[in-house]
C-alpha positions in Angstrom: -3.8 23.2 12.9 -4.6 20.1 11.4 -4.3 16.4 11.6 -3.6 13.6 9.3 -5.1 10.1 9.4 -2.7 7.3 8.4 -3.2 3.8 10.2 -1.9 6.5 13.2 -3.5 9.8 13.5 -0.1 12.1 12.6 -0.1 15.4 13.9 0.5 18.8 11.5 0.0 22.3 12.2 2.3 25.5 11.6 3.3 28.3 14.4 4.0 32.1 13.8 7.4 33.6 15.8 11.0 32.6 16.8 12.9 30.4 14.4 10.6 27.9 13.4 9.3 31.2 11.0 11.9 32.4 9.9 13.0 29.1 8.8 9.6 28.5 6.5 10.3 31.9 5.1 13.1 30.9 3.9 11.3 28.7 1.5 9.0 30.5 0.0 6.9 28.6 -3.5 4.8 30.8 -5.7 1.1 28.8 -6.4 0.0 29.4 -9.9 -4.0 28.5 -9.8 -5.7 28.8 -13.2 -9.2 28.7 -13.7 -10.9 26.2 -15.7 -13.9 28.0 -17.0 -12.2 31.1 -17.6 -8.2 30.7 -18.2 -7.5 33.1 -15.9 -4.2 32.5 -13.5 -3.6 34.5 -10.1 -0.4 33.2 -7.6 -0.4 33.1 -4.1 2.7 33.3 -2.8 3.0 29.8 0.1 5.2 29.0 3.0 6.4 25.7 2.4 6.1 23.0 5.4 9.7 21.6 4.8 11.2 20.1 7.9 9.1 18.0 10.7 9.1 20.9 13.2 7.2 23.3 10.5 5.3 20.2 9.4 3.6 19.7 12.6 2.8 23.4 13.6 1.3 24.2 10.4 -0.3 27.6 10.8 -1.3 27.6 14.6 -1.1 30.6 16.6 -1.3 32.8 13.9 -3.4 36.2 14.2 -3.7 36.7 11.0 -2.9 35.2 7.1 -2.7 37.7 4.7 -3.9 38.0 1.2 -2.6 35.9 -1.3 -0.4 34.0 0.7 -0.6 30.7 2.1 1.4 27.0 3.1 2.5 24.2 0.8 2.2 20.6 2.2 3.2 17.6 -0.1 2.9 14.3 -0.1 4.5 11.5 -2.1 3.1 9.4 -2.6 -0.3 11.0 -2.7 -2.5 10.1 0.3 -5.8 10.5 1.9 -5.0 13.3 4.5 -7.1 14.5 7.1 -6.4 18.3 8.9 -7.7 19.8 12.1 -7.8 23.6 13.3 -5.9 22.8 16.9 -4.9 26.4 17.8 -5.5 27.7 14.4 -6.8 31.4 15.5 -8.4 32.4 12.0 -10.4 30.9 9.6 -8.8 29.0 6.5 -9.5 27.7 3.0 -7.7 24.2 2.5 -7.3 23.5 -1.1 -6.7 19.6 -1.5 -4.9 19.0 -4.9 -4.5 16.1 -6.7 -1.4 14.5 -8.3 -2.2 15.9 -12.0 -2.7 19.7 -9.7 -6.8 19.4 -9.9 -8.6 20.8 -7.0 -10.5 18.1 -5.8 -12.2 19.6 -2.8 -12.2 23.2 -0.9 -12.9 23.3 2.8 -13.9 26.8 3.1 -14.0 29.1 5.8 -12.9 26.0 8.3 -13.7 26.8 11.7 -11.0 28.1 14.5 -10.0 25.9 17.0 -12.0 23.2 16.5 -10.9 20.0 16.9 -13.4 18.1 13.8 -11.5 16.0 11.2 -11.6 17.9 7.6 -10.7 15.1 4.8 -9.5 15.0 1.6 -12.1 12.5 0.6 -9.4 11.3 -1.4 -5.9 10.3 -2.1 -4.4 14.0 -3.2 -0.4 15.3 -3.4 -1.0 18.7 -2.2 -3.2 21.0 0.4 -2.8 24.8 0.4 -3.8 26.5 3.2 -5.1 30.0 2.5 -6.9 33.0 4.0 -10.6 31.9 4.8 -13.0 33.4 2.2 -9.9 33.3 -0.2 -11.2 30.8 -2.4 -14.5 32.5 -2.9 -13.2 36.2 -3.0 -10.5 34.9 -5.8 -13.3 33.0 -7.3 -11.1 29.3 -7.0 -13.1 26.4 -7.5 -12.8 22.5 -7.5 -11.7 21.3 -10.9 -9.4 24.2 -11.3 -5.3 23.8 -11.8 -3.0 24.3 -9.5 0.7 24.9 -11.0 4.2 24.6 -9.2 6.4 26.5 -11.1 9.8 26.6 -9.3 9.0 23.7 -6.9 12.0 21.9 -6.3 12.5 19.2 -3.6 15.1 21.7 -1.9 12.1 24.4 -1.6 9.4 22.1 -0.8 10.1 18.2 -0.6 7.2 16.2 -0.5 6.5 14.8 2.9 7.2 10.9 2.9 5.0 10.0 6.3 4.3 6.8 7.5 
């Protein structure tokens, strides 16, 4: 899936089967995005990348991610971060979030498998990984909010990475 830069390239991506998926189910965080022209909310309903093993797998070897669902990385304190598609099978959107829960940038419809850096551009405390074509289909764009309600450090702690 994708990789971070920090002075070290750090490695994250997600994996569908066995343990490691059941585990992230267990951990499930509702995404409350609200639209800043219109006011309208929708959630999606997000794994959350909680212990190292789930942090590096990310979504890889996934067939499919449905509808409205998604996965939750956090970072405190907020950081430039920088993803990959490394054995991600399907197309994503990655929603990079800021601190205050802006969108500050959508990589849409990112391409499978390939291996190209896709930055935040900036520092940012959140990325949700969705569906590709999600954002545009649900019509989320930058500038719009992204609210946590619910998000606890048990159900998603923020990932303190070198």
């Amino acid at each position: 899936m994708k990789r971070f830069h920090f002075p070290l390239f750090l490695i994250l991506v997600v994996c569908l089967g066995g343990a490691a998926n059941a585990a992230r189910e267990d951990h499930p965080v509702i995404v409350q995005l609200i639209s800043a022209r219109t006011g309208a909310a929708l959630n999606i309903q997000a794994e959350a990348a909680i212990t190292p093993k789930e942090v590096e797998l990310g979504l890889m070897n996934r067939a499919d991610v449905p509808e409205g669902t998604g996965m939750l990385f956090r970072f405190d304190p907020p950081r430039v971060v920088t993803f990959w598609m490394k054995n991600t099978l399907v197309p994503l959107d990655m929603l990079f979030i800021r601190a205050d829960g802006q969108i500050a940038k959508i990589a849409a419809r990112t391409t499978p498998l390939d291996l190209s850096p896709i930055s935040s551009g900036e520092p940012v405390a959140t990325v949700l990984e969705i569906r590709g074509g999600e954002a545009q289909r649900l019509q989320i764009n930058v500038g719009d909010k992204a609210v946590f309600p619910g998000l606890t450090k048990d159900n998603a702690p923020a990932l303190n990475l070198p």
